[in-house]
C-alpha positions in Angstrom: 6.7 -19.8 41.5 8.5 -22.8 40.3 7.1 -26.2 39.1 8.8 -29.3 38.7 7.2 -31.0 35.7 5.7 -33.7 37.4 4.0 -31.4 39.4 3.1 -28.8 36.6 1.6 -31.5 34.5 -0.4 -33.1 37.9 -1.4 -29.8 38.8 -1.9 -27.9 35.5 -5.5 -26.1 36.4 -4.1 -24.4 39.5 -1.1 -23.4 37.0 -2.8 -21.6 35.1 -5.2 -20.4 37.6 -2.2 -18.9 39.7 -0.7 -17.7 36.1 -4.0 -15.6 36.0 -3.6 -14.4 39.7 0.1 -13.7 40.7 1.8 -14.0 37.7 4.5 -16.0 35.1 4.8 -19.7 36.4 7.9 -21.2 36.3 8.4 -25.4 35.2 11.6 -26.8 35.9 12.9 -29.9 34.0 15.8 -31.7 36.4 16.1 -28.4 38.4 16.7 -26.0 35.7 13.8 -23.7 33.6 12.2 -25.4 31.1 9.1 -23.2 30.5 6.8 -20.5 31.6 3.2 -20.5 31.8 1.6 -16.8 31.2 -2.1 -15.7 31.2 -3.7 -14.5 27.9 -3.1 -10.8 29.2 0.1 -11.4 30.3 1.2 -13.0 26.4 -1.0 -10.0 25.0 1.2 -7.6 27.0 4.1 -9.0 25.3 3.0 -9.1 21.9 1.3 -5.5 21.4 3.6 -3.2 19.7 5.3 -5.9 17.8 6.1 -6.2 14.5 4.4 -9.3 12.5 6.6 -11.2 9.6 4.5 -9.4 7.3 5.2 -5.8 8.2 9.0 -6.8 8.8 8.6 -8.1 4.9 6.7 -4.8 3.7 9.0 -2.6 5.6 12.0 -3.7 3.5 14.0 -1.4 1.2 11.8 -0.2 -1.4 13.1 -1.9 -5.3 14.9 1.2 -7.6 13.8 1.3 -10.8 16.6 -1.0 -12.4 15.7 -4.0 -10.3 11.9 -3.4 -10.8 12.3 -3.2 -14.6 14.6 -6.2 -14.6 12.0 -8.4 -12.5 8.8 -7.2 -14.4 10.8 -8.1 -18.3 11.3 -11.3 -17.1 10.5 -14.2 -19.4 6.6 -15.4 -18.2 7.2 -18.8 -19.3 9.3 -21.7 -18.3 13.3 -21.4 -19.9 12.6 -24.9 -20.4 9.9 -27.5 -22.1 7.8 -28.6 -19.0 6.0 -31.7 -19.9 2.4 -31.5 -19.1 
C-alpha cells in the first residue's frame, strides 16, 4: 500500500502494524517513492546470507610474500621527529 507522508507520519502505528500483516509499505513524497517500511522479519529476510564489510575485507586477495616482507620491515618509528 502507498502512503503519502503526511499520512505515514499521522498514522505511523497502523504502518507498521500493516508492515507486520500484509507486507512492505510504501511512503510517497509529492507522488513519487520515498521510502518503504518492512517488518523486522521482512529486513531479516533481506539481510541473511549477506556478506558484512568485514568478511568482504577478510575475503580479499591473500598478500604474496614480497608485499608481506615489505610491510612487516617497515620502519616502527615516525620518518620524522614528532614533538611530544
Amino acid at each position: 500500500m502507498d502512503w503519502p507522508l503526511q499520512d505515514a507520519k499521522n498514522q505511523f502505528s497502523k504502518v507498521v502494524q500493516k508492515a507486520r500483516a500484509e507486507g512492505p509499505q510504501v511512503v510517497t513524497l509529492r507522488g513519487e517513492r520515498a521510502a518503504v517500511v518492512l517488518s523486522a522479519a521482512d529486513y531479516d529476510a533481506l539481510r541473511a546470507g549477506r556478506p558484512t564489510l568485514v568478511d568482504d575485507l577478510l575475503s580479499g586477495p591473500a598478500w604474496n610474500d614480497a608485499l608481506a616482507e615489505t610491510v612487516t620491515q617497515r620502519a616502527t618509528r615516525p620518518s620524522r621527529d614528532v614533538p611530544f
